[in-house]
VEXMARVO-442158 format. One record per residue (C-alpha): residue in one letter; residue number from 1; x, y, z. Coordinates in Angstrom, 2 decimals. Layout:
! residues N
+------+------+---------+---------+---------+
: resn : resi :       x :       y :       z :
+------+------+---------+---------+---------+
:    A :  NUM :       X :       Y :       Z :
...
+------+------+---------+---------+---------+
//
This chain:
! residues 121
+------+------+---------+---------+---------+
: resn : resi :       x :       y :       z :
+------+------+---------+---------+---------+
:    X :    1 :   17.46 :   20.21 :   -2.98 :
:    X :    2 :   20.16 :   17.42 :   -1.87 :
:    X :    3 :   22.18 :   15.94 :   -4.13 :
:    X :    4 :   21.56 :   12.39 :   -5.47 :
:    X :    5 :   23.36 :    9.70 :   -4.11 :
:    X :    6 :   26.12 :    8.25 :   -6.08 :
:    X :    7 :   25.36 :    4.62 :   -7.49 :
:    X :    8 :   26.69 :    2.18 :   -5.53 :
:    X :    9 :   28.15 :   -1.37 :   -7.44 :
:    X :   10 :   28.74 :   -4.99 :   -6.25 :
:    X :   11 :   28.96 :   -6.01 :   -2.59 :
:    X :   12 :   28.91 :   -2.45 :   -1.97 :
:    X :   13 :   24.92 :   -2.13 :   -3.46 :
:    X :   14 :   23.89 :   -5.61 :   -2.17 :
:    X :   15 :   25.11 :   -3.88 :    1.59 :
:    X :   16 :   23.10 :   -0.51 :    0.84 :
:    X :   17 :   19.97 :   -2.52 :    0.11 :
:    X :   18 :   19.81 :   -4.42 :    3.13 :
:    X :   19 :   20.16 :   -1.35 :    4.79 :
:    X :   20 :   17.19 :   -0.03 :    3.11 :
:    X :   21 :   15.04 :   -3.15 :    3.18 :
:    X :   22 :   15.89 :   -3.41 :    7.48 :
:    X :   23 :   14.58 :    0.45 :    7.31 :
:    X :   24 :   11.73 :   -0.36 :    5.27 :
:    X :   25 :   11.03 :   -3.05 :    8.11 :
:    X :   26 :   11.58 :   -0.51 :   10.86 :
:    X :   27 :    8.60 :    1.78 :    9.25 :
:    X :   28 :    6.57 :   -1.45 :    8.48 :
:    X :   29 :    6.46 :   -2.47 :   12.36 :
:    X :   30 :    5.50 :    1.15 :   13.01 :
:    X :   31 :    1.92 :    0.62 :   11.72 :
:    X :   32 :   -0.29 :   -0.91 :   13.81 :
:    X :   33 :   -1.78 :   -3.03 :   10.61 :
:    X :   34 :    1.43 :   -5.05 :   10.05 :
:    X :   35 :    2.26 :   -5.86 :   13.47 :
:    X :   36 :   -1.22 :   -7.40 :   14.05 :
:    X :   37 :   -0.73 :   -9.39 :   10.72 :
:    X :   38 :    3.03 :  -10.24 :   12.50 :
:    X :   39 :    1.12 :  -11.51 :   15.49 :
:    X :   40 :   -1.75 :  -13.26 :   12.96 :
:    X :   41 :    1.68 :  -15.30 :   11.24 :
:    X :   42 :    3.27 :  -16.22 :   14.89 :
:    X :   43 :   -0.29 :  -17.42 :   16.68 :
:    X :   44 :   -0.88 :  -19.59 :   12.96 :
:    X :   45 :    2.82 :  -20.94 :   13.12 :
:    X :   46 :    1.70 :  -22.19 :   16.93 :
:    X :   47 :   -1.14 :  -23.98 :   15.52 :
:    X :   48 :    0.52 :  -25.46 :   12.54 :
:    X :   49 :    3.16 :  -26.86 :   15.48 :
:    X :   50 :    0.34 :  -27.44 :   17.48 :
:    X :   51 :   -1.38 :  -30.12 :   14.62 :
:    X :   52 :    1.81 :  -31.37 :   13.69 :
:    X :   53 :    1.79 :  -29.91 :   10.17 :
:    X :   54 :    4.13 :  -30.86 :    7.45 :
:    X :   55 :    7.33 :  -28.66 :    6.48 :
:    X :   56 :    6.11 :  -27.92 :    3.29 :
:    X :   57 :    2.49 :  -26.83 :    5.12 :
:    X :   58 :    4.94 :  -24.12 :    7.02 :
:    X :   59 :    6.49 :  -23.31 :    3.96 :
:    X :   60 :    3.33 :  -22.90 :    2.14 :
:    X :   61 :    2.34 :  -20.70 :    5.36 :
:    X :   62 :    5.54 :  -18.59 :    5.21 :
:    X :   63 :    5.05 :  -17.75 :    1.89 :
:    X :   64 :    2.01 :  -16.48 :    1.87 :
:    X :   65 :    2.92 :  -14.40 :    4.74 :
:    X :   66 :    5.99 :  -13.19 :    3.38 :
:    X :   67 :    3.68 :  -12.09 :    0.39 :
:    X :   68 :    1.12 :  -10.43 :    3.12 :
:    X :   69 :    4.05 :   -8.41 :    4.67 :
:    X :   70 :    5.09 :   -7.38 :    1.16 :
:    X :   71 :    1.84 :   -6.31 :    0.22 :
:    X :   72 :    1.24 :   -4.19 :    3.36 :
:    X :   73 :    4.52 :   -2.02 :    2.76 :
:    X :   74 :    3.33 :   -1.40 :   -0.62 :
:    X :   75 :   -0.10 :   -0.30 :    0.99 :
:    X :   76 :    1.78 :    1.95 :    3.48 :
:    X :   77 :    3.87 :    3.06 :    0.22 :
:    X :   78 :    0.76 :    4.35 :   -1.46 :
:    X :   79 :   -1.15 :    5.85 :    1.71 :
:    X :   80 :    2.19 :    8.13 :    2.42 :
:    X :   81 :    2.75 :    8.44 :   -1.29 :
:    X :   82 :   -0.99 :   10.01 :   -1.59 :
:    X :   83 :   -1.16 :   11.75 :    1.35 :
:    X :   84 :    2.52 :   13.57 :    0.78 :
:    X :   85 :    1.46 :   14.37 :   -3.02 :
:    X :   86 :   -2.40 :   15.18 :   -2.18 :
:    X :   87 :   -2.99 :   16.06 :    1.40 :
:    X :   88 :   -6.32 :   17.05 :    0.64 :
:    X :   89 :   -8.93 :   14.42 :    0.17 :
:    X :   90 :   -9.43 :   13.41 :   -3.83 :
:    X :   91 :  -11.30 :   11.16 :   -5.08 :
:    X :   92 :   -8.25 :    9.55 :   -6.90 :
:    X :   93 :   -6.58 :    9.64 :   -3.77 :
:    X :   94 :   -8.99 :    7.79 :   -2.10 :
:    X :   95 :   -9.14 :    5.24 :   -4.89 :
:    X :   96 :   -5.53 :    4.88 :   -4.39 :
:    X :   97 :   -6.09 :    3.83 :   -1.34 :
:    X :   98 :   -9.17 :    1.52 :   -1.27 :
:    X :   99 :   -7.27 :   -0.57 :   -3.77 :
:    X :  100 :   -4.27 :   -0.55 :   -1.55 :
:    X :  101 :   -6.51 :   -1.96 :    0.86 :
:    X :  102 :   -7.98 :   -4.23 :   -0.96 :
:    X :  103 :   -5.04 :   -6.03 :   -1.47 :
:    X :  104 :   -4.07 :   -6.35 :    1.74 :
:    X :  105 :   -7.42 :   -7.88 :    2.21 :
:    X :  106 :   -6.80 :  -10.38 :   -0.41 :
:    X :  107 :   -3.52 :  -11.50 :    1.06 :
:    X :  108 :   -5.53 :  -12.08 :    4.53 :
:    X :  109 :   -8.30 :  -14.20 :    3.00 :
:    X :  110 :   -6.14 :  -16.10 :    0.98 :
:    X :  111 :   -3.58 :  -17.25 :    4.25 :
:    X :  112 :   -7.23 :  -17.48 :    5.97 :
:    X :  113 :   -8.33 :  -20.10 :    3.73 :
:    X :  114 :   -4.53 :  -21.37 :    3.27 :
:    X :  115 :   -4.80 :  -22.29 :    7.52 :
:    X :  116 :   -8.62 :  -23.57 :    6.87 :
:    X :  117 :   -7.54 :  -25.76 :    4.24 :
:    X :  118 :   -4.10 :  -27.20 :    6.40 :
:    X :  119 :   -6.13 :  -27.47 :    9.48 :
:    X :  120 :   -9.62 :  -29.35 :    8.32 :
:    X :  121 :   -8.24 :  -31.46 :    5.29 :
+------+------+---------+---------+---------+
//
């Protein structure tokens, strides 16, 4: 087994992190899942241009996309996370991953009806 990593302070942590976070974002735009909800945020940020929405409308948007992208590592998280400790198919497993899911579906119907609402009222 490697040895762990020694703990890493100040500027020197806050570098480490973002090196962690842009790798997390490398794996992210490996699954097929997140890059469609990357191409769902840049086709809804054409039509808020497109009906001359407000800059807290796109901020509102952002957001909630931000929050999408966020969920959907976590989701990825869990799926490797089950299938590294239980590569067999479990029930619990399963559940793990349905709820995963679930979430991510959440996120979608809630920027859904976040781009109904901005577009019709």
């Amino acid at each position: 087994m490697q040895e762990p990593e020694e703990k890493k302070h100040g500027v020197a942590h806050l570098f480490a992190a973002s090196g962690y976070s842009a790798a997390g974002l490398r794996r992210a735009l490996g699954e097929s899942a997140f890059r469609q909800e990357v191409i769902f945020f840049a086709a809804a940020l054409a039509l808020f241009f497109w009906i001359g929405a407000s800059v807290a409308e796109f901020l509102g948007l952002t957001i909630i996309f931000l929050l999408m992208f966020g969920v959907e590592a976590l989701n990825t998280a869990i799926e490797e996370l089950v299938d590294r400790v239980s590569p067999e198919v479990s029930r619990t497993g399963k559940h793990a991953k349905d709820l995963g899911s679930f979430a991510v579906f959440c996120t979608l119907v809630a920027a859904s009806l976040y781009i109904g609402y901005v577009v019709f009222f």
